[in-house]
ZALO-441086 format. One record per residue: x, z, y of N, C-alpha, C in turn; residue in one letter. Coordinates in Angstrom, 1 decimal, m for minus. Each point is the difference from the previous one (the first is absolute). Example, Ala and Ser with C-alpha at 12.3 -4.5 7.8 and 13.67 -1.06 7.14 Angstrom:
2
      n_X      n_Z      n_Y     ca_X     ca_Z     ca_Y      c_X      c_Z      c_Y   residu
     13.2      7.8     m5.7     m0.9      0.0      1.2      0.9      0.0      1.2        A
     m0.4     m0.7      1.1      0.9      0.0      1.1     m0.8      0.8      1.1        S
This chain:
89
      n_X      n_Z      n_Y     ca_X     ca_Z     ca_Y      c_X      c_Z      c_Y   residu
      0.0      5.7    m13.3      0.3      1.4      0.3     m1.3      0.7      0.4        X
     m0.7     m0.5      0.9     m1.2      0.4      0.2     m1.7      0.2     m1.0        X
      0.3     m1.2     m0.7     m1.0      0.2     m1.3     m0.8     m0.8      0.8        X
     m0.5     m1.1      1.0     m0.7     m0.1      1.2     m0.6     m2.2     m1.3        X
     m0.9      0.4     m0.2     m0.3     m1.5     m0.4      0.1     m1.2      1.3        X
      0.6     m1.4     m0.4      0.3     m0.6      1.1     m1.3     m0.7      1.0        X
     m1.2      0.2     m1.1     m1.6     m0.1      0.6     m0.5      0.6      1.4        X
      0.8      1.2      0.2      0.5      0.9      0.7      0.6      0.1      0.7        X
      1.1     m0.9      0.2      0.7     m0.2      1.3     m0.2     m1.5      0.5        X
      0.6     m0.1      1.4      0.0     m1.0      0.9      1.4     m0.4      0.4        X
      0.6     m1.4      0.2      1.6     m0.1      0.3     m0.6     m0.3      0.8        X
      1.0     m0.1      1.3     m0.1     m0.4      1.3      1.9     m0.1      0.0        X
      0.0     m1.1      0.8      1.1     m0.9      0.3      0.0     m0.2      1.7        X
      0.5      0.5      0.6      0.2     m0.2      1.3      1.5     m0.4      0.7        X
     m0.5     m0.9      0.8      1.5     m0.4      0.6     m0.1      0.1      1.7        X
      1.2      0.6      0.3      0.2      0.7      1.1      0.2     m1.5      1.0        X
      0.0      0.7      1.3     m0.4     m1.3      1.0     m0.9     m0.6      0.1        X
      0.7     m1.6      0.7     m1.3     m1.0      0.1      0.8     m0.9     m0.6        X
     m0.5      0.4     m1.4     m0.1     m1.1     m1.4     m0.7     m1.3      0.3        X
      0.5     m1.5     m0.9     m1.2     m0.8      0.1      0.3     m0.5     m1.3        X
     m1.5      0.0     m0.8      0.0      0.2     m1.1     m0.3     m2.0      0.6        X
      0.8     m0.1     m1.4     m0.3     m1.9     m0.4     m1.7     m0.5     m0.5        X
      0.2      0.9     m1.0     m1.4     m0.3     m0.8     m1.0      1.2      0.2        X
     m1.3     m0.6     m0.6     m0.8      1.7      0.3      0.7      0.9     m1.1        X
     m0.7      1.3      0.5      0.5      1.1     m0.4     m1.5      1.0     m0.7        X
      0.7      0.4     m1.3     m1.0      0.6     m0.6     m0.3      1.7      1.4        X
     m1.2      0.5     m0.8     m0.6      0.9      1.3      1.0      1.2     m0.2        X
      0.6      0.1     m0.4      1.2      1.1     m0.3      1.2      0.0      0.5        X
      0.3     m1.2      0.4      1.6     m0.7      0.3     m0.3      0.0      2.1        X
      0.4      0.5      0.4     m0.2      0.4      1.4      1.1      0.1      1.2        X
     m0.2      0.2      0.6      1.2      0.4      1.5     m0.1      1.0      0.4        X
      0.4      1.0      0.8      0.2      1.4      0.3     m1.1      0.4      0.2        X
     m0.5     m1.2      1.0     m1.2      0.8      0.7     m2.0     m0.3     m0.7        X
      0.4     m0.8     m0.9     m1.3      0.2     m1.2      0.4      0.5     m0.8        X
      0.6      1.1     m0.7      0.2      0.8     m0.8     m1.2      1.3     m0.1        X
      0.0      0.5      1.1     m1.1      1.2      0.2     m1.5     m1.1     m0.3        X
     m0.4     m1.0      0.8     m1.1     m0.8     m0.7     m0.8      0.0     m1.1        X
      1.3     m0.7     m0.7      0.3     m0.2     m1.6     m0.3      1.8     m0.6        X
      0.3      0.7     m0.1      0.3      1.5     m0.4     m1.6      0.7      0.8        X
     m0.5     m0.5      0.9     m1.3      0.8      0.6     m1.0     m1.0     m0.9        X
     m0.1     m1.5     m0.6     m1.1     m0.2     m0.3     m0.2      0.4     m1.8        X
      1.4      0.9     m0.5     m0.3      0.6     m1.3     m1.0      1.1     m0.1        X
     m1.1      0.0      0.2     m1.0      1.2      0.3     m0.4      0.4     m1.4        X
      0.1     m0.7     m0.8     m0.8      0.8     m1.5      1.1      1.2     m0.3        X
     m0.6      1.0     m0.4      1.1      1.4     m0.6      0.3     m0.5     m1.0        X
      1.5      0.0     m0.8      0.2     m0.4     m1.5      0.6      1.0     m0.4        X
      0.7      1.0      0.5      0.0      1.6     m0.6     m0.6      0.6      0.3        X
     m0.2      1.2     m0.8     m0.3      1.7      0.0      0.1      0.4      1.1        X
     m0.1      1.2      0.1      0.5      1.3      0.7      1.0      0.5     m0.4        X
     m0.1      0.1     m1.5      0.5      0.5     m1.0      0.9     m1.3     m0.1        X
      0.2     m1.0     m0.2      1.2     m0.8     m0.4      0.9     m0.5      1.0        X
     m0.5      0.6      1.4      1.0      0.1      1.1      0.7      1.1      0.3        X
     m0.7      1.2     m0.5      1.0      1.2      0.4      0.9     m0.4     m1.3        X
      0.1     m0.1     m1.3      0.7     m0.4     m0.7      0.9     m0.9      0.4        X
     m0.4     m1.0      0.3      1.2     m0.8      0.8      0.9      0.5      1.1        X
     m0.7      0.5      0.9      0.9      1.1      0.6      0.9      0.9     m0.3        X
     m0.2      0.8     m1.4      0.6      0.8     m1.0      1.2     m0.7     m0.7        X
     m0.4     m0.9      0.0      1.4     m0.8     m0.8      1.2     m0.6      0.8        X
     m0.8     m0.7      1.0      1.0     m0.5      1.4      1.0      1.5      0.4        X
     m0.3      0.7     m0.2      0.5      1.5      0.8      0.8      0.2     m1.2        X
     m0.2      0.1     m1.1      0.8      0.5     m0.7      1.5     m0.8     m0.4        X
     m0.6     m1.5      0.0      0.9     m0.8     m0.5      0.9     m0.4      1.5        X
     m0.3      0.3      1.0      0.7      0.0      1.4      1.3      0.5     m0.2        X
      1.1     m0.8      0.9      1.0      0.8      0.1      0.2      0.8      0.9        X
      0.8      1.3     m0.1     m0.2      0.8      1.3      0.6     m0.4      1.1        X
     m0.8      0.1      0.9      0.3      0.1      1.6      1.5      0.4      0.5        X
      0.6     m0.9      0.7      1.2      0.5      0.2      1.3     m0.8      0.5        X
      1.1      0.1      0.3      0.8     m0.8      0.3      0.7     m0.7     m0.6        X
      0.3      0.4     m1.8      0.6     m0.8     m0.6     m1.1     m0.9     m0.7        X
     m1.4      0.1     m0.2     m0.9     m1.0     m0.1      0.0     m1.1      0.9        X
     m0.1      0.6      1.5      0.3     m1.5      1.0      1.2     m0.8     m0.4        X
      0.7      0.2     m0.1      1.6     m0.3      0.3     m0.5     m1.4     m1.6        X
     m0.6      0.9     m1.0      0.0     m0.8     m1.4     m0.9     m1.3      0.3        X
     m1.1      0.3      0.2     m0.8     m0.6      0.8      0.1     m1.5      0.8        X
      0.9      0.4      1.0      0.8     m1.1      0.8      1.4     m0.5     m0.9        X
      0.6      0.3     m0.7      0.5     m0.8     m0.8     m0.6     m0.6     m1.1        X
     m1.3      0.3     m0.3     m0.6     m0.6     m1.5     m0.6     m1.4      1.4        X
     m0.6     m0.1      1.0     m0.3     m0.8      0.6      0.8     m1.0      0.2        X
      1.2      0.8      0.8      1.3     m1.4      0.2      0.2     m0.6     m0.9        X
      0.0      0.5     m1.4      0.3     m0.3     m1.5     m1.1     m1.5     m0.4        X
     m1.0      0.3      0.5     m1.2     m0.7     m0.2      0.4     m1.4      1.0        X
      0.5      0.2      1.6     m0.2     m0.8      0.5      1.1     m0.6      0.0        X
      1.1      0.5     m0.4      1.4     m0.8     m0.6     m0.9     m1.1     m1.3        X
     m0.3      0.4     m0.6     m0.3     m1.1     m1.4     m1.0     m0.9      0.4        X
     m0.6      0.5      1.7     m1.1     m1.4      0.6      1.3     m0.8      0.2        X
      0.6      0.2      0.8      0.9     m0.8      0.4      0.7     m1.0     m1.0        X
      0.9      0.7     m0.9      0.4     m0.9     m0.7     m1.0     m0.6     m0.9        X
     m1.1     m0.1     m0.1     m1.2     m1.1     m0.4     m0.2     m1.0      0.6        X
      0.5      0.6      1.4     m0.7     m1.4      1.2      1.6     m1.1      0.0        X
């Protein structure tokens, strides 16, 4: 949607609490509280000026509007999600 090459971006995976990971963990895979860490030692710029206000431009447009039947949709697209965790587990 964004046009954004994946060279260009960073995943980051974070798990809330006090996780204990079994095996090591790649430098992206984290706990609440090395998350900002992880995200402060990305220092090189990999966009524009120009290909962030664009980014910005598109998130806004393609946003749904603000409002109370967005929440409502929202929290049922979630429960929806966290119902189909369940029946997996």
């Amino acid at each position: 949607m964004l046009g954004i090459s994946y060279d260009k971006m960073h995943s980051v995976v974070v798990f809330p609490g006090d996780a204990t990971f079994k095996t090591q963990m790649p430098e992206n895979v984290t706990r609440l509280r090395g998350y900002i860490r992880y995200i402060r030692s990305k220092t090189k710029s990999l966009l524009t000026e120009g290909e962030v206000k664009g980014i910005i431009k598109i998130i806004g447009e393609k946003r749904l509007p603000a409002g109370v039947k967005t929440n409502f949709q929202h929290v049922d697209h979630v429960k929806d999600i966290t119902a189909g965790r369940r029946r997996l587990m």
